[in-house]
N, CA, C and O atoms as a GROMACS GRO file, in nm:
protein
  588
    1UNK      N    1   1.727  -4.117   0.469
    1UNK     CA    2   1.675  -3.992   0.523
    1UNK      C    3   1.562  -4.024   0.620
    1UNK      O    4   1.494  -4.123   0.590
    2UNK      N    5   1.532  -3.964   0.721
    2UNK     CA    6   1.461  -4.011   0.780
    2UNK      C    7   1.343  -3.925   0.816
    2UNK      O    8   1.385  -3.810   0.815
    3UNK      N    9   1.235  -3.927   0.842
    3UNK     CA   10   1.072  -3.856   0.869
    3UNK      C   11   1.154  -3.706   0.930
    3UNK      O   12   1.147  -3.596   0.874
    4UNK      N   13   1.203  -3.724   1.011
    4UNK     CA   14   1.225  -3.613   1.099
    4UNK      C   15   1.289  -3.512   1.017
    4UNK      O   16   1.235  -3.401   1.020
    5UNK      N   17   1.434  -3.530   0.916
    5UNK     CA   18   1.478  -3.496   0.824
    5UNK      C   19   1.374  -3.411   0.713
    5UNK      O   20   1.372  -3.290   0.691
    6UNK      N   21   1.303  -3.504   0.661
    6UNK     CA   22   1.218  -3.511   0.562
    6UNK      C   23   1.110  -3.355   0.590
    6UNK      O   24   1.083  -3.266   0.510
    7UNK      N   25   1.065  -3.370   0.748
    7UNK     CA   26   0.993  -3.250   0.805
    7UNK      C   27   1.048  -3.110   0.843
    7UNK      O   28   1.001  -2.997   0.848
    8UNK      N   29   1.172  -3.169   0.869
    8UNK     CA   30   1.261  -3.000   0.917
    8UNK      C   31   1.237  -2.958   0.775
    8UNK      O   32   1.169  -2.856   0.770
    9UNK      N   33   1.274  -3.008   0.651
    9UNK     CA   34   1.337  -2.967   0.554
    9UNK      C   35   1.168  -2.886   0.544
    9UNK      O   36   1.178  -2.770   0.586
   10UNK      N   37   1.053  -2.913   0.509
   10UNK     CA   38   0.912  -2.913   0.496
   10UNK      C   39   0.900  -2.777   0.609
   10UNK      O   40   0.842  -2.674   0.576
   11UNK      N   41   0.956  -2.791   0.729
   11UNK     CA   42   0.975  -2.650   0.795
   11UNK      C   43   1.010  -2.552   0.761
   11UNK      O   44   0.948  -2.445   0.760
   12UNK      N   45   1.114  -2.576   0.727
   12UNK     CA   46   1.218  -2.453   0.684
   12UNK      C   47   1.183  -2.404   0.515
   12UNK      O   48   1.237  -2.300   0.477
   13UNK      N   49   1.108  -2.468   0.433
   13UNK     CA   50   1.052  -2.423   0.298
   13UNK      C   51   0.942  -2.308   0.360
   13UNK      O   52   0.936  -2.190   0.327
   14UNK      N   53   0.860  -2.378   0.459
   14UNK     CA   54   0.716  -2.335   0.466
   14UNK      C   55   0.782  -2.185   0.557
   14UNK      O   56   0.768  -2.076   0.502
   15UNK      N   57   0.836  -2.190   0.662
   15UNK     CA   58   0.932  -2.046   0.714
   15UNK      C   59   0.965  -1.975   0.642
   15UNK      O   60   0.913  -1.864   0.641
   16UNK      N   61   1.049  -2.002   0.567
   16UNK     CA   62   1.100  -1.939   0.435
   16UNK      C   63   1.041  -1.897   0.364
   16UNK      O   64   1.084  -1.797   0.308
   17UNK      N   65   0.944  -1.935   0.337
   17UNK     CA   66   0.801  -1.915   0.271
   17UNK      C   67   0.743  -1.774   0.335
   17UNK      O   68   0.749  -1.672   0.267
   18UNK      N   69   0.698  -1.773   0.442
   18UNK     CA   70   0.663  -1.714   0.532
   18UNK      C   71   0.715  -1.582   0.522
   18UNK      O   72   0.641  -1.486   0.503
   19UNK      N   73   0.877  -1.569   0.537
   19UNK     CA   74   0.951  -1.443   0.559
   19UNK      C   75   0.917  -1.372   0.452
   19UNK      O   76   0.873  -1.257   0.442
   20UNK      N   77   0.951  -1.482   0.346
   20UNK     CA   78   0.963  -1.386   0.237
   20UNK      C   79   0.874  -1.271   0.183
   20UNK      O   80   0.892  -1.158   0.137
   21UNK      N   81   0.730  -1.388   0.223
   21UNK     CA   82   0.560  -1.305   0.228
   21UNK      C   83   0.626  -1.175   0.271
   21UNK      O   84   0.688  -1.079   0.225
   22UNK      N   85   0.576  -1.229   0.396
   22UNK     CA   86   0.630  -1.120   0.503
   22UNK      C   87   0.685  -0.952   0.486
   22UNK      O   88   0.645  -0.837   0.504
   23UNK      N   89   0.802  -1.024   0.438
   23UNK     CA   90   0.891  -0.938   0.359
   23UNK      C   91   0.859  -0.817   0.282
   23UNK      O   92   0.867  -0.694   0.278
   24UNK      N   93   0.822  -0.915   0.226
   24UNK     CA   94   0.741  -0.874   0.068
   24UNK      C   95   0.639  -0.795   0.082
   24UNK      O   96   0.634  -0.700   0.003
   25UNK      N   97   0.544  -0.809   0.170
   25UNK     CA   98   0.428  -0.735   0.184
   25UNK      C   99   0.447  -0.591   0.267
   25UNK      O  100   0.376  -0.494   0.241
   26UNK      N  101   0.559  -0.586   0.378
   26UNK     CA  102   0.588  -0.505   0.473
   26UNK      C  103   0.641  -0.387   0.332
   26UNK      O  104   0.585  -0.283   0.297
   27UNK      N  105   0.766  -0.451   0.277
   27UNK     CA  106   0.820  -0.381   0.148
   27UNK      C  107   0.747  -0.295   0.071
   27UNK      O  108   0.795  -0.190   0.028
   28UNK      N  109   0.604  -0.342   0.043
   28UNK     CA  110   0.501  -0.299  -0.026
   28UNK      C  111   0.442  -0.170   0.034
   28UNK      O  112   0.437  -0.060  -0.021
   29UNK      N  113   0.405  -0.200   0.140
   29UNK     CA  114   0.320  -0.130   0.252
   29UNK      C  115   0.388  -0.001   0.285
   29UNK      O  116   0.328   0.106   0.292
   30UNK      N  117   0.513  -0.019   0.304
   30UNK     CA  118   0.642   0.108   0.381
   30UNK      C  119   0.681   0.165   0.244
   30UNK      O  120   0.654   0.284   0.225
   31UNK      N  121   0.753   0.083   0.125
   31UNK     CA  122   0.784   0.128   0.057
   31UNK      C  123   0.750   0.234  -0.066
   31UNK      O  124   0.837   0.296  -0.128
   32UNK      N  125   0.595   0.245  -0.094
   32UNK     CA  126   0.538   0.309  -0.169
   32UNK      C  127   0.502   0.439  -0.121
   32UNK      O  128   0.524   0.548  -0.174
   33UNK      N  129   0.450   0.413  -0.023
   33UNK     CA  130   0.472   0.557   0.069
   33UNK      C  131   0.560   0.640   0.101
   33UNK      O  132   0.543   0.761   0.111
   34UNK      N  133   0.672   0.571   0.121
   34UNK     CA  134   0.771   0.635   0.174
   34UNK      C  135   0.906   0.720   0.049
   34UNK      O  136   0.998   0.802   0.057
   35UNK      N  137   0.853   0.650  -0.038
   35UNK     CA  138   0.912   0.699  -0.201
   35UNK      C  139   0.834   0.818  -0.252
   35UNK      O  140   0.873   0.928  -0.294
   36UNK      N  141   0.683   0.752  -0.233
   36UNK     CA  142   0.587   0.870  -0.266
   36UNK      C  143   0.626   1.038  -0.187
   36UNK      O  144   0.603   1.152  -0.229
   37UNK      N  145   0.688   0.992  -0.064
   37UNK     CA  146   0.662   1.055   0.051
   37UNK      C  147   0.775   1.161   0.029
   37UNK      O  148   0.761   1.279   0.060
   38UNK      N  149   0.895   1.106  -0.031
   38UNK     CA  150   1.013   1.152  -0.085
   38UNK      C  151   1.032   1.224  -0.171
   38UNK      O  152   1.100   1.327  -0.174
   39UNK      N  153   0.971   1.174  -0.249
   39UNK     CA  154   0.917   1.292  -0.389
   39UNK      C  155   0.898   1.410  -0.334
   39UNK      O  156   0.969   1.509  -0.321
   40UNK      N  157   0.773   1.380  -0.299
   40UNK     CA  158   0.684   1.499  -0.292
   40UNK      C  159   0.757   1.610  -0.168
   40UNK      O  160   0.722   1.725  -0.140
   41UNK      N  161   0.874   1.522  -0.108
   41UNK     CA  162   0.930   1.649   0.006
   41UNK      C  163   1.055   1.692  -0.065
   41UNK      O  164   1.131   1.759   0.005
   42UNK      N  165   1.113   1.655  -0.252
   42UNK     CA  166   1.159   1.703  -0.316
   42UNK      C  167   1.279   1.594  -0.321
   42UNK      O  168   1.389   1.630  -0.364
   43UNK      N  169   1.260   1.481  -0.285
   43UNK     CA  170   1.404   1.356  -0.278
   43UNK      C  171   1.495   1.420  -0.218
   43UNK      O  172   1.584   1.479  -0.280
   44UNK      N  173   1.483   1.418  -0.047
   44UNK     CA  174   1.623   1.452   0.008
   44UNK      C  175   1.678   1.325   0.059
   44UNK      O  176   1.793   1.324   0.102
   45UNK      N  177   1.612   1.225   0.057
   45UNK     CA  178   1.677   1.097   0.022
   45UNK      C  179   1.712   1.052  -0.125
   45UNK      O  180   1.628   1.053  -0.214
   46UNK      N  181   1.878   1.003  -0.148
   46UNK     CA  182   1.828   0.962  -0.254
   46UNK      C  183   1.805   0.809  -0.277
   46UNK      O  184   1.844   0.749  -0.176
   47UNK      N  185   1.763   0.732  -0.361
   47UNK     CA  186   1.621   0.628  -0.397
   47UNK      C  187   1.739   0.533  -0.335
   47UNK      O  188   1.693   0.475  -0.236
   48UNK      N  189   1.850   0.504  -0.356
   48UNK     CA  190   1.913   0.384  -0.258
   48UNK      C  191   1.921   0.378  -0.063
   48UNK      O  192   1.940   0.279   0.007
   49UNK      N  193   1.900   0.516  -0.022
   49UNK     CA  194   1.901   0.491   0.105
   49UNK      C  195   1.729   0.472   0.093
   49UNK      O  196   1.688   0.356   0.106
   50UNK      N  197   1.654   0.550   0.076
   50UNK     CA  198   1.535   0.478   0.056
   50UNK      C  199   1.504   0.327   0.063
   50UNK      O  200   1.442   0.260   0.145
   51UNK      N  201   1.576   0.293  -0.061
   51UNK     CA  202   1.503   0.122  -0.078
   51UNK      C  203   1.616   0.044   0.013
   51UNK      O  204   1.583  -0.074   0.030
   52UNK      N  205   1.739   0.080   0.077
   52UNK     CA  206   1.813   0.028   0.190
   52UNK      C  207   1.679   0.016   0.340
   52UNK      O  208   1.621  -0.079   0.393
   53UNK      N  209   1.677   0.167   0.361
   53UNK     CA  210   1.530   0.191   0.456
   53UNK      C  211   1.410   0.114   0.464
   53UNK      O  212   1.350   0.095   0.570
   54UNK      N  213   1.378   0.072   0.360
   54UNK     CA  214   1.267  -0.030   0.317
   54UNK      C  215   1.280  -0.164   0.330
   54UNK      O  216   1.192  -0.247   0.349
   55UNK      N  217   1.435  -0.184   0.313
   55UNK     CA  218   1.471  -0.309   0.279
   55UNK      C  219   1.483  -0.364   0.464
   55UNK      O  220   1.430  -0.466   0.509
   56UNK      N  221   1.556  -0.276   0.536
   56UNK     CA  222   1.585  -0.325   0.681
   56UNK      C  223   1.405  -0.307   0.810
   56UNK      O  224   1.368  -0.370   0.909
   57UNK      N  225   1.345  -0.182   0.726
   57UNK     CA  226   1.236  -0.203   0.781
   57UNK      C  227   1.125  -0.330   0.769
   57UNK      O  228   1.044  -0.365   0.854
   58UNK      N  229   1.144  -0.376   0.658
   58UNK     CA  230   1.059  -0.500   0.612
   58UNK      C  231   1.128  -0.609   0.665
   58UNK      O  232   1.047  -0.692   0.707
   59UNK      N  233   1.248  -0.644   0.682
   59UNK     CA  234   1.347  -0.791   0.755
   59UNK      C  235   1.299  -0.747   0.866
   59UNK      O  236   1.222  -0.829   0.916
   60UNK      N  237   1.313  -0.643   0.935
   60UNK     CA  238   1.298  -0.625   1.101
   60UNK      C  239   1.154  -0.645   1.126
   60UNK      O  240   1.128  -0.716   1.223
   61UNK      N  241   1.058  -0.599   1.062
   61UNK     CA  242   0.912  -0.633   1.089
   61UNK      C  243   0.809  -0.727   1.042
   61UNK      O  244   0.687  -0.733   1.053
   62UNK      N  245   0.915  -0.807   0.979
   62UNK     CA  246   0.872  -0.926   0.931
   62UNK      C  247   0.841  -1.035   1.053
   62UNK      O  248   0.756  -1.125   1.055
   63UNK      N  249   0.935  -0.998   1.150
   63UNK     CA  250   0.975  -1.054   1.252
   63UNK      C  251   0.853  -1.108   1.334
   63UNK      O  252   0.829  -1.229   1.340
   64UNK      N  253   0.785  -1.021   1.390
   64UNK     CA  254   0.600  -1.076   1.440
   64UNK      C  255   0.536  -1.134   1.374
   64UNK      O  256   0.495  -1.246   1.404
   65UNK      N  257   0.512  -1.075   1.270
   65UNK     CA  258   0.451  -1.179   1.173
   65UNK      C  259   0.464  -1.340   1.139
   65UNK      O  260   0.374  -1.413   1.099
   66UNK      N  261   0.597  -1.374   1.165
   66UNK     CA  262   0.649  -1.463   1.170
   66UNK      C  263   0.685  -1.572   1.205
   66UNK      O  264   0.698  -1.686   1.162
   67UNK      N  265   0.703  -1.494   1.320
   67UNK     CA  266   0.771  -1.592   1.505
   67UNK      C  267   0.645  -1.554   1.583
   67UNK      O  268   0.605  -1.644   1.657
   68UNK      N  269   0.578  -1.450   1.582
   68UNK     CA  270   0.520  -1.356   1.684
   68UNK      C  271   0.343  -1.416   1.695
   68UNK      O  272   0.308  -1.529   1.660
   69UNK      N  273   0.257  -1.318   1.748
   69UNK     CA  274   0.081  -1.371   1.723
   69UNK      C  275   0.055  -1.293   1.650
   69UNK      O  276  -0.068  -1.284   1.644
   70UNK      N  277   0.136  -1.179   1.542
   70UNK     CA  278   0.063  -1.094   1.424
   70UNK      C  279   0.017  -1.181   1.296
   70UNK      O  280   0.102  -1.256   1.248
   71UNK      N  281  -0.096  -1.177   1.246
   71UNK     CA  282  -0.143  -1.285   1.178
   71UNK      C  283  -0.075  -1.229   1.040
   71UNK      O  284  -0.090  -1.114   0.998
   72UNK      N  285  -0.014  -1.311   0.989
   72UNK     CA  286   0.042  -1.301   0.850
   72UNK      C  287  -0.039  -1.291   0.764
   72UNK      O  288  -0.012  -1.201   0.684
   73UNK      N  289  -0.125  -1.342   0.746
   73UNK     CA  290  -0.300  -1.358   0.654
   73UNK      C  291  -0.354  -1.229   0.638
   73UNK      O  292  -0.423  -1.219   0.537
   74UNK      N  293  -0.344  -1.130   0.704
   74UNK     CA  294  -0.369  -1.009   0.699
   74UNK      C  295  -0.309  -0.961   0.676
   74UNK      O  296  -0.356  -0.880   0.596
   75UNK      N  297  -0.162  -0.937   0.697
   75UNK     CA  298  -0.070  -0.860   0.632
   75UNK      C  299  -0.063  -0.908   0.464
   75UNK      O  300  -0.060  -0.816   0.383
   76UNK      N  301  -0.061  -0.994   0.431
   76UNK     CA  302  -0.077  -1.015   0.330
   76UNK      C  303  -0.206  -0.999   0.186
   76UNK      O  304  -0.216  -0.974   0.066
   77UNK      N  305  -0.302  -1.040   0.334
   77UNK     CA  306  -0.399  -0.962   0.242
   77UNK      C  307  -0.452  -0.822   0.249
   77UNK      O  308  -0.544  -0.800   0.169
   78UNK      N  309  -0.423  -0.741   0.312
   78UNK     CA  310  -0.399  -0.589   0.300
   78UNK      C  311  -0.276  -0.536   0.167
   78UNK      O  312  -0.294  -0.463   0.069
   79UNK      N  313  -0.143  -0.612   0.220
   79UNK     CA  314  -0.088  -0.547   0.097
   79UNK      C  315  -0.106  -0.586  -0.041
   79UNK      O  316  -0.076  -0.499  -0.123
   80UNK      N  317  -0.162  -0.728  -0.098
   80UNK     CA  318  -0.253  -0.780  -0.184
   80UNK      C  319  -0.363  -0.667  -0.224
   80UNK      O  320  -0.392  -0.651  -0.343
   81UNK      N  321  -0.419  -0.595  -0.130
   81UNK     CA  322  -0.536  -0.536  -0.177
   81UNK      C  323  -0.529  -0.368  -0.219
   81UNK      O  324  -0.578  -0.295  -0.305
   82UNK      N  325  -0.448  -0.358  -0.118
   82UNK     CA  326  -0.356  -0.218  -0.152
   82UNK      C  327  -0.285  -0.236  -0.268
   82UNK      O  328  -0.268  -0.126  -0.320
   83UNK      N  329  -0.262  -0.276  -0.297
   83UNK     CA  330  -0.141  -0.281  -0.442
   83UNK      C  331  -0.284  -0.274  -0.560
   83UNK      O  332  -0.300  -0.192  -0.651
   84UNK      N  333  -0.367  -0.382  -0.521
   84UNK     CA  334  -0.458  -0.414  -0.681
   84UNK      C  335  -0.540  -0.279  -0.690
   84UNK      O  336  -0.571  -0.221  -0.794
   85UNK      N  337  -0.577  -0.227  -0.520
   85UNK     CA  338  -0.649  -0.079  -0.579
   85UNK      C  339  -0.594   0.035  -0.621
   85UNK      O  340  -0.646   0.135  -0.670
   86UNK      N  341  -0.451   0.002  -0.591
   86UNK     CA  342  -0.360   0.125  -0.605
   86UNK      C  343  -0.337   0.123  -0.747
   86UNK      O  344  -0.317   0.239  -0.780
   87UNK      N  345  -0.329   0.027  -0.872
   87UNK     CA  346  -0.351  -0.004  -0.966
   87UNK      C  347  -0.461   0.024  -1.023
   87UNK      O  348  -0.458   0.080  -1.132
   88UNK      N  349  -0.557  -0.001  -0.976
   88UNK     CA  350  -0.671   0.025  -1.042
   88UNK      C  351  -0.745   0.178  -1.031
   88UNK      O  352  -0.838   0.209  -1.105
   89UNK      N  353  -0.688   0.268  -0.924
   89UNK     CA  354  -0.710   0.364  -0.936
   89UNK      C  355  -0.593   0.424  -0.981
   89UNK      O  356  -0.619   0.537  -0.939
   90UNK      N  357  -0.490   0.436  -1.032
   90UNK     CA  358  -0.380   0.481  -1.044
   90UNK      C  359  -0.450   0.484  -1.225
   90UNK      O  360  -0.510   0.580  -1.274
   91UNK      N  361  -0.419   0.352  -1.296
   91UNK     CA  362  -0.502   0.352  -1.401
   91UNK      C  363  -0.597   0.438  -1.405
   91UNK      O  364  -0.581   0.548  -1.457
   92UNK      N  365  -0.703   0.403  -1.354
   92UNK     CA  366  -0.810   0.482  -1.380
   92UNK      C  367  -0.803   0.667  -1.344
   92UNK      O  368  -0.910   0.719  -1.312
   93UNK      N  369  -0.722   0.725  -1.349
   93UNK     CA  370  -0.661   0.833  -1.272
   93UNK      C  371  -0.621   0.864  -1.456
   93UNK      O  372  -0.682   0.926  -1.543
   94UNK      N  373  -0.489   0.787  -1.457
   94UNK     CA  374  -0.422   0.843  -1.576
   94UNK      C  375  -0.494   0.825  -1.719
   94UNK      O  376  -0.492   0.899  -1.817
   95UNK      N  377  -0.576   0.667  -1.692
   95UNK     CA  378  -0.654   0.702  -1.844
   95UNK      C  379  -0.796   0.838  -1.803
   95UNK      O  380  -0.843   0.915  -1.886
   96UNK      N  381  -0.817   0.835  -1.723
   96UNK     CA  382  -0.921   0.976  -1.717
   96UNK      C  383  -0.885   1.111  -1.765
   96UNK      O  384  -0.946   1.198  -1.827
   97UNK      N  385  -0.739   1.100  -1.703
   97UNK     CA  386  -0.668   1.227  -1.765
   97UNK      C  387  -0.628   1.222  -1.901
   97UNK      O  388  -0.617   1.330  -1.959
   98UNK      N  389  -0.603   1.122  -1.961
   98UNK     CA  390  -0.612   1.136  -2.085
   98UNK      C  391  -0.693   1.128  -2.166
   98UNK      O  392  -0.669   1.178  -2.276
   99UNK      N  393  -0.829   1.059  -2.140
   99UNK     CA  394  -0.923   1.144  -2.199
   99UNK      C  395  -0.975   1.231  -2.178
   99UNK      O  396  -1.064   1.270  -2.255
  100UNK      N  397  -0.943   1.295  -2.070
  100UNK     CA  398  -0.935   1.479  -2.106
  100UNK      C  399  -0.918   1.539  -2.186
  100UNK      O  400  -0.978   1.639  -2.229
  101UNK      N  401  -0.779   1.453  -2.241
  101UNK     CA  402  -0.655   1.566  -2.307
  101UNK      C  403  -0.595   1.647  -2.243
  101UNK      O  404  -0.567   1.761  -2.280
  102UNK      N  405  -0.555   1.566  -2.083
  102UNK     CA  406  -0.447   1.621  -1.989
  102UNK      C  407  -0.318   1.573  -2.064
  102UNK      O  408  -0.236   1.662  -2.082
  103UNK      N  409  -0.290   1.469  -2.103
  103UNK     CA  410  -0.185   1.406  -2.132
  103UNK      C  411  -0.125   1.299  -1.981
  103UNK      O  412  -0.016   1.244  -1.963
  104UNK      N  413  -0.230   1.302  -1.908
  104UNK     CA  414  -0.143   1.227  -1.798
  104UNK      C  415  -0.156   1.277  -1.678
  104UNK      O  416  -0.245   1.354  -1.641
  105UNK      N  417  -0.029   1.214  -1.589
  105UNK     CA  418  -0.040   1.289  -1.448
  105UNK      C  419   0.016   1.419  -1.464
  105UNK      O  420   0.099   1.421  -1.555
  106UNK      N  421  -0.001   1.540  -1.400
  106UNK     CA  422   0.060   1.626  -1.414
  106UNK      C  423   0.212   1.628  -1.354
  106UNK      O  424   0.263   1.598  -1.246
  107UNK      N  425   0.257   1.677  -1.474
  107UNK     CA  426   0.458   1.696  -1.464
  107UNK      C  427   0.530   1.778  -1.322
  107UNK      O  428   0.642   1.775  -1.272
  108UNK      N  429   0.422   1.840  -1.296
  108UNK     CA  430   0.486   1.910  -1.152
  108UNK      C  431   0.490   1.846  -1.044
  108UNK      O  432   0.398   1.812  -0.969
  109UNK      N  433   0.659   1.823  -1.033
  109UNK     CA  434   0.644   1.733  -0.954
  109UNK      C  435   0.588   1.706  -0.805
  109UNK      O  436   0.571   1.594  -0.755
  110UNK      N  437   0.556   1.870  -0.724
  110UNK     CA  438   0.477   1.851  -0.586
  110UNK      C  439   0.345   1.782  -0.626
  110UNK      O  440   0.303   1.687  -0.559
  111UNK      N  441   0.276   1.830  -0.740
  111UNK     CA  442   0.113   1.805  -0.773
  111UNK      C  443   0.125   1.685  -0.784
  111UNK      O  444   0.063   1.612  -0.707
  112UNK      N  445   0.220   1.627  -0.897
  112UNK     CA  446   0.197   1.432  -0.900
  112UNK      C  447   0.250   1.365  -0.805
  112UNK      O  448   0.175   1.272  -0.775
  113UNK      N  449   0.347   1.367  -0.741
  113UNK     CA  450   0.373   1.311  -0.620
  113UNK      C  451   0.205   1.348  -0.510
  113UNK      O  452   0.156   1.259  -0.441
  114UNK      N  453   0.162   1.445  -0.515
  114UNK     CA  454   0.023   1.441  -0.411
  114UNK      C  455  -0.079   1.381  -0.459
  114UNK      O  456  -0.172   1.351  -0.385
  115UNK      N  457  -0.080   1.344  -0.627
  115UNK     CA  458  -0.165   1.274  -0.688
  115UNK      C  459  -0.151   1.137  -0.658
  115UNK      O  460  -0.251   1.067  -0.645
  116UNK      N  461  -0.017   1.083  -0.644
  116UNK     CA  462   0.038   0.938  -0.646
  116UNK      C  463   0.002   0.916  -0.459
  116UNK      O  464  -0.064   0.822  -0.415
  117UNK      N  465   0.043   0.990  -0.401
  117UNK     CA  466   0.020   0.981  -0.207
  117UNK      C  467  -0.173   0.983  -0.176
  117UNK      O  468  -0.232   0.922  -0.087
  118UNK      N  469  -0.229   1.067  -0.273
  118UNK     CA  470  -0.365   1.068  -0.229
  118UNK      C  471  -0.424   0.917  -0.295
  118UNK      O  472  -0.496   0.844  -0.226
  119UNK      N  473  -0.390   0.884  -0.419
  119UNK     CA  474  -0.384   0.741  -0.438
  119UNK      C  475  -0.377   0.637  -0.346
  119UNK      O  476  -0.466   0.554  -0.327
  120UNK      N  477  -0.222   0.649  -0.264
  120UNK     CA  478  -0.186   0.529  -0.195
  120UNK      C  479  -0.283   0.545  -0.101
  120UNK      O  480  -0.377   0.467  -0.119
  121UNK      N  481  -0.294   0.610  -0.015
  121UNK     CA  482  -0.392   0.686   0.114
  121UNK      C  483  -0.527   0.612   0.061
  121UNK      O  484  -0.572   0.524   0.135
  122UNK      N  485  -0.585   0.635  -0.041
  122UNK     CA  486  -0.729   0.549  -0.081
  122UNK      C  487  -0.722   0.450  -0.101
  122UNK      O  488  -0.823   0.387  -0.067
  123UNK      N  489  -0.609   0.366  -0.165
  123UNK     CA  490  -0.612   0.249  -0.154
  123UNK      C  491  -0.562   0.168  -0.034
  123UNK      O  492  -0.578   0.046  -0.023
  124UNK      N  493  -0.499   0.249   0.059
  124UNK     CA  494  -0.484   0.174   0.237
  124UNK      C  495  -0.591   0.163   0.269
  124UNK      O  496  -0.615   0.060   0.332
  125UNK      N  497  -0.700   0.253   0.247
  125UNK     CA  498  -0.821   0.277   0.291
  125UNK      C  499  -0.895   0.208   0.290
  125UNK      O  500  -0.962   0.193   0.392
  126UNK      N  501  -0.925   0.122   0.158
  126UNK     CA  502  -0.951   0.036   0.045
  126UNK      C  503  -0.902  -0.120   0.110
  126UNK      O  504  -0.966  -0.224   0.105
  127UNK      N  505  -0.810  -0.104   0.153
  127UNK     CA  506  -0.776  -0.264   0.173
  127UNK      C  507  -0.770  -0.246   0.308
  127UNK      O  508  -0.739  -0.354   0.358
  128UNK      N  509  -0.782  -0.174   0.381
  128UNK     CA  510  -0.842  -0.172   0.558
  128UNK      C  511  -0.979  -0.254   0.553
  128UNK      O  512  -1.005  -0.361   0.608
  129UNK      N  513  -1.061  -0.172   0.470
  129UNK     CA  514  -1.175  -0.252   0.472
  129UNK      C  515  -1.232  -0.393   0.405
  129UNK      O  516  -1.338  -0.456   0.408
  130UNK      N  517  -1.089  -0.409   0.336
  130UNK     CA  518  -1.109  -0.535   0.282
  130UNK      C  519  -1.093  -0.638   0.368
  130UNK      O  520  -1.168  -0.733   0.388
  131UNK      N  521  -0.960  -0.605   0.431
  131UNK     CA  522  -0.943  -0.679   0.538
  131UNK      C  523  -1.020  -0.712   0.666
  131UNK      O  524  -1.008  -0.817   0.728
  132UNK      N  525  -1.090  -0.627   0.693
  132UNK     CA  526  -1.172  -0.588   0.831
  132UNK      C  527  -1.327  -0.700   0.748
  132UNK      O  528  -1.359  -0.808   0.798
  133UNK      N  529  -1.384  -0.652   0.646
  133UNK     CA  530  -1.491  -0.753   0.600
  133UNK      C  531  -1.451  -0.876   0.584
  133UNK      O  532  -1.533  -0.966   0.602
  134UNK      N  533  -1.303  -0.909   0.544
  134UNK     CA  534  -1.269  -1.059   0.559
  134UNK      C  535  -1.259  -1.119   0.687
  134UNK      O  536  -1.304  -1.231   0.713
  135UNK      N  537  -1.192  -1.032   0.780
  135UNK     CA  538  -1.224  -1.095   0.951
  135UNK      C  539  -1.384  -1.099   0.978
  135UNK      O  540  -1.437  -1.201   1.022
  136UNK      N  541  -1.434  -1.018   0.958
  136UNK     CA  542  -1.606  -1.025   1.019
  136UNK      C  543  -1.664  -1.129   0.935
  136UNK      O  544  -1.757  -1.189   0.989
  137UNK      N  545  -1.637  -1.160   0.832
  137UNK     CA  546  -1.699  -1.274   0.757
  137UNK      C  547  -1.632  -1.403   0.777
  137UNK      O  548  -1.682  -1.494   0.709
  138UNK      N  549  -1.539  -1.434   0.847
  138UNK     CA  550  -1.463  -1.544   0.881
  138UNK      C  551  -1.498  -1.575   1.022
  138UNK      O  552  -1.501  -1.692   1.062
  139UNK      N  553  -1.526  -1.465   1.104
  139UNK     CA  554  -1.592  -1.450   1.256
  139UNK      C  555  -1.734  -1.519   1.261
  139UNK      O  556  -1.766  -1.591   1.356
  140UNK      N  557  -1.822  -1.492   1.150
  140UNK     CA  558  -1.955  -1.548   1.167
  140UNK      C  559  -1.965  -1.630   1.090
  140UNK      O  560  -2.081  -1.672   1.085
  141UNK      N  561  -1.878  -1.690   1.004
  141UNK     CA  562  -1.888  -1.823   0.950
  141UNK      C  563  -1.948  -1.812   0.793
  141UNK      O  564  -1.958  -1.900   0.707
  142UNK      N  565  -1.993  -1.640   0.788
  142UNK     CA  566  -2.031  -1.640   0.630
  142UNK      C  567  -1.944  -1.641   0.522
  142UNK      O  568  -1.832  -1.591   0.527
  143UNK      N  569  -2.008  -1.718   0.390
  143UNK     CA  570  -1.898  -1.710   0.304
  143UNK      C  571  -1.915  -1.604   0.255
  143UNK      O  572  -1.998  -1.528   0.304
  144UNK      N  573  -1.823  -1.560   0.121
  144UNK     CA  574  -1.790  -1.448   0.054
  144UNK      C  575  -1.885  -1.397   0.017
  144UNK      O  576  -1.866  -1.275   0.023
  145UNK      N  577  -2.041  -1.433  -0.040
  145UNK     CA  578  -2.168  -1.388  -0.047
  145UNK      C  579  -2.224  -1.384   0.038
  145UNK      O  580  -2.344  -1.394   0.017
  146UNK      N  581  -2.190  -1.371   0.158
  146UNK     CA  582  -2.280  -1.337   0.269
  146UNK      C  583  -2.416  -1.400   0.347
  146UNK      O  584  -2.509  -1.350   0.411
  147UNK      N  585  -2.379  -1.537   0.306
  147UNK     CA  586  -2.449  -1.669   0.298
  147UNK      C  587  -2.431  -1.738   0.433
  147UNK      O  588  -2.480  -1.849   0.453
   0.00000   0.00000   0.00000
């Protein structure tokens, strides 16, 4: 086998690698919204053309990220950050309501679908600025404490 061999192969892991991120994160980003988005306009999609929709929007826009100058590092760490706040307020949402003695999110489905969308919406929000303090702190050379 020879070096050159040895490196394509080391290419094509680390690419592969890449898409899948890619992928994966675009998936994240389009897909929660756009389910959320569905709900709440009463599912006139139903959930397979949806996650078909998701599935060709994330291969197709994976594409810059990829090949292109869209920095993958950010896409990734936006949907990384969006997901953990969307979790953590999502949690913190439903155990609040249950110690109410709501029992939860509410069952109607326009109200929890706007509960689940005003969620995602704060946590884009949430990892905009995560992202944006990780470029400005990578711009001036400070580390994570502001050092």
């Amino acid at each position: 086998m020879s070096l050159r061999g040895a490196t394509g192969d080391s290419g094509f892991l680390a690419a592969t690698a890449d898409v899948a991120s890619a992928v994966v994160a675009i998936a994240l980003v389009v897909g929660i919204p756009l389910s959320i988005g569905n709900g709440l306009l009463g599912t006139p999609l139903p959930g397979r053309v949806v996650g078909l929709l998701v599935f060709v929007v994330a291969l197709g826009g994976a594409y810059p990220f990829v090949a292109g100058d869209w920095p993958l590092a950010k896409l990734t760490d936006f949907a990384l950050a969006a997901v953990l706040t969307w979790l953590a307020v999502a949690a913190f949402v439903t155990f609040g309501l249950l110690a109410a003695g709501d029992g939860g999110l509410p069952s109607d489905p326009p109200v929890n679908a706007a509960v689940r969308l005003g969620t995602v919406a704060l946590s884009f929000c949430v990892a905009a600025r995560y992202v944006r303090h990780r470029e400005r702190t990578h711009v001036t050379g400070d580390d994570a404490h502001g050092h």
